[in-house]
C-alpha positions as CSV (number, residue, x, y, z in Angstrom):
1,X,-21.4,41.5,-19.6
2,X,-23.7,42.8,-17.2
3,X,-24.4,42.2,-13.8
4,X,-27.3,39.7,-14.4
5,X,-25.3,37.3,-16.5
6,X,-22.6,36.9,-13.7
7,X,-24.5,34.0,-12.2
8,X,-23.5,31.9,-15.7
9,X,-20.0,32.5,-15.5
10,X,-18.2,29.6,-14.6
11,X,-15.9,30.0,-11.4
12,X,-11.8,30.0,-11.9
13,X,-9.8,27.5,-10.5
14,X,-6.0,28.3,-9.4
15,X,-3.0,26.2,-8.7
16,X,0.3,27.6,-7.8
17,X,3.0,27.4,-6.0
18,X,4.9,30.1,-4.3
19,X,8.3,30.1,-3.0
20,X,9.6,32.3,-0.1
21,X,12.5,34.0,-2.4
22,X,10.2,34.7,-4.6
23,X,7.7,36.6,-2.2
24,X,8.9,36.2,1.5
25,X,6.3,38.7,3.1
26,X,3.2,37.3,1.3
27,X,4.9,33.7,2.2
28,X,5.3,34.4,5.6
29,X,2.1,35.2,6.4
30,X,0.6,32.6,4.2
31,X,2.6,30.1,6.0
32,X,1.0,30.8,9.4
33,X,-2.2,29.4,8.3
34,X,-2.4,25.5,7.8
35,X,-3.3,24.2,4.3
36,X,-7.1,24.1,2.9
37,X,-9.8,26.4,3.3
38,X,-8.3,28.8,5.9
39,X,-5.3,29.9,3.8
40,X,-7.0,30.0,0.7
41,X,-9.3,32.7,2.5
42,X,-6.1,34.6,3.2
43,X,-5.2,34.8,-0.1
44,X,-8.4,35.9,-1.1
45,X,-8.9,38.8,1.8
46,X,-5.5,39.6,0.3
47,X,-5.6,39.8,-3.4
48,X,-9.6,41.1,-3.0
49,X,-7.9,44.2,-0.4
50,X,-5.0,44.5,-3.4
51,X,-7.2,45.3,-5.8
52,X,-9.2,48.0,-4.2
53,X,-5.8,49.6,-3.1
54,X,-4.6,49.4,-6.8
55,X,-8.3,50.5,-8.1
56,X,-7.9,53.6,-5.8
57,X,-10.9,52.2,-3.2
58,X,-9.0,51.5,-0.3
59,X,-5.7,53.5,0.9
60,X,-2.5,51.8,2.8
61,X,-1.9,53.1,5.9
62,X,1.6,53.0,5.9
63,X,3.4,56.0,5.6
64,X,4.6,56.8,2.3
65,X,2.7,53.6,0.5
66,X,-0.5,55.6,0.3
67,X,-2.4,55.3,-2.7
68,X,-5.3,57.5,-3.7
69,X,-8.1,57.8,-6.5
70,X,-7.1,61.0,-8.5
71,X,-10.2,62.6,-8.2
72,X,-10.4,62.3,-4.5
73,X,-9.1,65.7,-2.5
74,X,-7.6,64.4,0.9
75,X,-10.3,66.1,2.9
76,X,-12.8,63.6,1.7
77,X,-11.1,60.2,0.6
78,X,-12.4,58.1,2.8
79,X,-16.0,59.1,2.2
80,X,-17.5,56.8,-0.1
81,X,-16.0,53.8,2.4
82,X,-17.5,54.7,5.1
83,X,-20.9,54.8,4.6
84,X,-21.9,57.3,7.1
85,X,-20.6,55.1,10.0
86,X,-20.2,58.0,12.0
87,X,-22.7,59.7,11.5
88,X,-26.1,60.1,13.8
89,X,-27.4,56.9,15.2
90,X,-30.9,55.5,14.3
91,X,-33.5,57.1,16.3
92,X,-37.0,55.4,17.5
């Protein structure tokens, strides 16, 4: 598929139900948010923010949790994120 067919791909829909024993720290801060349309964008900032970290995008910063792309040396792994934000500002 390619990016000009995505606009007729039909949106998912997902019902579930979490438990705390199951997960407690994704419940927890689930939880602080009341139900509808704020906690449902929690759980999207978190799964989207998931996958990056699991596709090698993003790193954790906690210590020992960090995850990076193989390719990347650690000199320059947050480079392609950043987008030059700090480099030289705009001039007139």
């Amino acid at each position: 598929m390619t990016q000009g067919e995505a606009g007729d791909v039909a949106s998912i829909r997902l019902v579930f139900e979490l438990s705390r024993q199951d997960h407690p720290r994704l419940y927890d801060d689930l939880i602080r948010f009341p139900k509808g349309t704020k906690r449902i964008n929690r759980l999207r900032v978190l799964a989207y923010d998931g996958l990056l970290v699991q596709s090698g995008v993003m790193t954790l910063a906690s210590p020992g949790l960090h995850v990076t792309p193989e390719s990347a040396s650690p000199g320059n792994a947050g480079e392609a994120i950043t987008n030059d934000l700090f480099g030289p500002g705009v001039q007139d």
